[in-house]
N, C-alpha and C positions, 0 to 999 in steps of 0.2 A: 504493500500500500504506500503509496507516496505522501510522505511528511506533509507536515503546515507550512514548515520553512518552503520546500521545492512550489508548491501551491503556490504560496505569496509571489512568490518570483517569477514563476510562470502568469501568473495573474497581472502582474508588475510590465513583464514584457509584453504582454497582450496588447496593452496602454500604449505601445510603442516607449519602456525606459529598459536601456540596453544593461545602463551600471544598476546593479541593486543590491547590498548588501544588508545584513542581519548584524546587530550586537544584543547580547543575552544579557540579565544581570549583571557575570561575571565582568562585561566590559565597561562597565560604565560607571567606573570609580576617576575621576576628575575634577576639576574645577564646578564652582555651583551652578553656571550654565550646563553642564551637563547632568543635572539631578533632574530626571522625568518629573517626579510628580507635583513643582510647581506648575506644568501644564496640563499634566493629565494626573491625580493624585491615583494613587493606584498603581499606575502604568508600570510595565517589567521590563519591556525589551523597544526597540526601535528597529523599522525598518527605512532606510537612507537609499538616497535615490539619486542622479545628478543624469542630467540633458545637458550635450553639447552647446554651445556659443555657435550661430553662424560664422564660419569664417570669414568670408566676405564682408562681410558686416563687422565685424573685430577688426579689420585693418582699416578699414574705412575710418574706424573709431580713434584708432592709436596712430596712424597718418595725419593726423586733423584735419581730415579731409571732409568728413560728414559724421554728428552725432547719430543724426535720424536713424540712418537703419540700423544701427543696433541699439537703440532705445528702443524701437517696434520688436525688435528680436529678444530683446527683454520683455517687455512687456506681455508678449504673447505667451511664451513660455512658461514666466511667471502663473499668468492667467492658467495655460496647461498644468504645470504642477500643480496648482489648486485645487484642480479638478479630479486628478490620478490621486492625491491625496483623499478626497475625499472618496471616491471609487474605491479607492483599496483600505480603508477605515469601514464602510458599508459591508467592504465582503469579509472582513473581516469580524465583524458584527455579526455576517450572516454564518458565520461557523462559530458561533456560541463564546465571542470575545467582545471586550472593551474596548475599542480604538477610534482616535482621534489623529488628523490629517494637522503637525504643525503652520503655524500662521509664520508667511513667507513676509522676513523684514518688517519693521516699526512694531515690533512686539518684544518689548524691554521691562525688565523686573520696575518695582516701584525701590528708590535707593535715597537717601538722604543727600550722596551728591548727584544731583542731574547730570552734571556735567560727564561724567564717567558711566554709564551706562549699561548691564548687563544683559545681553538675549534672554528670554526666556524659553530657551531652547536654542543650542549653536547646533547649527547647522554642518556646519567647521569639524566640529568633533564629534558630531554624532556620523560621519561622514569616515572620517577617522576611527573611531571604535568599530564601525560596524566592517571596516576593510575594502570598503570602496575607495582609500584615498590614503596617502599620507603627508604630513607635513611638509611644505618645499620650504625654504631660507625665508621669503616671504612673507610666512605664517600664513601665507592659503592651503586650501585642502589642495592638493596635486593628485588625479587619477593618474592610472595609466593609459587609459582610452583615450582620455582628450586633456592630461596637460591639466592647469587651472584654469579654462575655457570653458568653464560648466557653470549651470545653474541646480540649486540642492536643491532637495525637498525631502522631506519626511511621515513616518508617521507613528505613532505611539500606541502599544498597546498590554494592555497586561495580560495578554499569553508571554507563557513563557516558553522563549523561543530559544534557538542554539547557532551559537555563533558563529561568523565566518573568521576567518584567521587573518587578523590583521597583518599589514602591512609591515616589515621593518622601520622603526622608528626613524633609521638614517637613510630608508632608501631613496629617498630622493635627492637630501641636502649631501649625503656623500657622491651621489650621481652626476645628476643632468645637473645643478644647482650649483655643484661644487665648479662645472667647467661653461656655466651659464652668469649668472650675479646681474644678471639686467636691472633686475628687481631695483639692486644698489646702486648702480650706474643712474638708472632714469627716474627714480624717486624725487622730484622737486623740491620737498622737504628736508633732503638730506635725513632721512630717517635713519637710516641703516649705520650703524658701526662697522668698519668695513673690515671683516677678518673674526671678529669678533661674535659668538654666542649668545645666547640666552635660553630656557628650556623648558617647556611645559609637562607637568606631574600627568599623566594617563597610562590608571592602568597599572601602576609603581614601576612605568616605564618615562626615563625620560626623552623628551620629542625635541629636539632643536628644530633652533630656528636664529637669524642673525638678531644682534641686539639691537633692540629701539636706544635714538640717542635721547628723547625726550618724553617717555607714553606716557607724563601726566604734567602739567602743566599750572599755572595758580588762576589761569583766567582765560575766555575764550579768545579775548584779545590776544594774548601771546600765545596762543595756537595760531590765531591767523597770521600774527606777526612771523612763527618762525613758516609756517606753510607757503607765504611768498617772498621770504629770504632769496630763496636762488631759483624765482620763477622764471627769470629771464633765460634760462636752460632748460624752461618745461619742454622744450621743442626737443630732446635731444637721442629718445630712446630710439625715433624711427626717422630718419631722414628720408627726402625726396620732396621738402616742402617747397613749394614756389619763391622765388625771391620775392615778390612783393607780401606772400602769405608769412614768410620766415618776417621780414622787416616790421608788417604790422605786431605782428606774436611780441616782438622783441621791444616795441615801442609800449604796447598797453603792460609789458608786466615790466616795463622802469616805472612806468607813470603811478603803478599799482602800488610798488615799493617804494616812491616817494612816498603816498600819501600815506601807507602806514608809518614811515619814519616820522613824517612830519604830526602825524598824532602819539607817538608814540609818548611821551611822559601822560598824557591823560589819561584816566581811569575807564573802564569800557562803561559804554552807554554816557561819555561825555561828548557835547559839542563843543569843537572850537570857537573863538569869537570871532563875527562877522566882521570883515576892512568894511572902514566905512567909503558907501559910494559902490559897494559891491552887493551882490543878492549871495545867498546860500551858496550855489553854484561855483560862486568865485567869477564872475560875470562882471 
């Protein structure tokens, strides 16, 4: 007789999702984004899911050549996993379980600081436990099918289910990652520590990943302050931009970094004061 786990999956791909893997109890000892039952109380296991990114559409994106079609290829997808979520929560229901389809982005723990934000449900790691993915340098979920060009999805349920065998913790940052570092190179924020570590508890496995130079900051102003520090190099992950598309790029992120300089002793949510003979604008 063929399992619950083989069922879901076959169910899973019927939907048209190629990645789909399983994490039982056993895997899902982590950080508190990955505690099920603030979204499903009850809930045992996770079943993870990830659809490709258009490609076409992804260069278009990282060229700065056109947002639109992969914002539509987002969009729709999203819309899609939505849907397979719910579908495979239903049939799961319909074989005598409890399951709930996770809410894809802007669903965040309630926290004392706003600013700092927890999923209530990562997608990230449940993506990760279940062995659909593992860690790149990054800190994106990296499949093997499609790279970090994926959209997740999930869904929750308290069968208890049996797990797939996760990924090697350094398979990727010793890999592709170790002779790739894009990530580090085209970050406009200068995020990355370049060489350097950091590592996530899953599992009583640790996950690398490179070191963030700044992941908390005292105010959002100085996130924006350091996130358009070295804008003027947003352009540099993918070349082939037009000279006049390269010139304007290069013109709005000085302009940008002026005016954060030039506000920078103010406190956030202050305005500067108006030259007299001038409107707000600077007109």
């Amino acid at each position: 007789m063929e399992s619950l786990e083989d069922r879901i999956k076959d169910f899973a791909r019927r939907l048209g999702v190629e990645v789909v893997g399983i994490a039982g109890p056993e895997r899902l000892h982590g950080p508190p984004s990955l505690d099920l039952s603030y979204t499903m109380p009850g809930a045992r296991s996770v079943v993870a899911m990830a659809l490709p990114m258009h490609e076409g559409a992804l260069y278009e994106f990282l060229a700065k050549r056109s947002p639109a079609p992969h914002n539509l290829d987002q969009f729709l997808n999203y819309q899609r996993l939505q849907r397979i979520g719910k579908d495979l929560a239903d049939y799961l229901v319909s074989q005598g379980h409890r399951a709930v389809g996770v809410p894809l982005s802007a669903d965040y723990r309630r926290a004392v600081y706003v600013f700092r934000p927890r999923p209530a449900f990562s997608l990230r790691l449940g993506a990760v436990a279940a062995g659909i993915a593992a860690q790149g340098w990054s800190g994106n979920a990296v499949t093997r099918e499609y790279g970090a060009s994926v959209y997740l999805g999930a869904v929750l349920t308290d069968a208890n289910l049996r797990s797939d065998p996760p990924l090697p913790p350094r398979y990727f940052t010793d890999g592709f990652c170790a002779k790739c570092k894009r990530c580090v190179k085209a970050c406009p924020t200068g995020m990355f520590v370049a060489g350097e570590s950091e590592y996530l508890l899953l599992n009583g496995e640790l996950l690398p990943r490179g070191r963030r130079r700044f992941p908390l900051r005292a105010s959002p102003r100085a996130k924006a302050r350091d996130a358009l520090a070295s804008i003027v190099n947003w352009h540099r992950y993918y070349g082939g931009l037009e000279p006049r598309t390269l010139w304007r790029s290069r013109v709005y992120a000085l302009k940008l970094r002026a005016a954060i300089r030039a506000g920078a002793p103010g406190k956030c949510g202050e305005r500067r004061p108006v030259k007299k003979g001038r409107d707000e604008s600077g007109r």
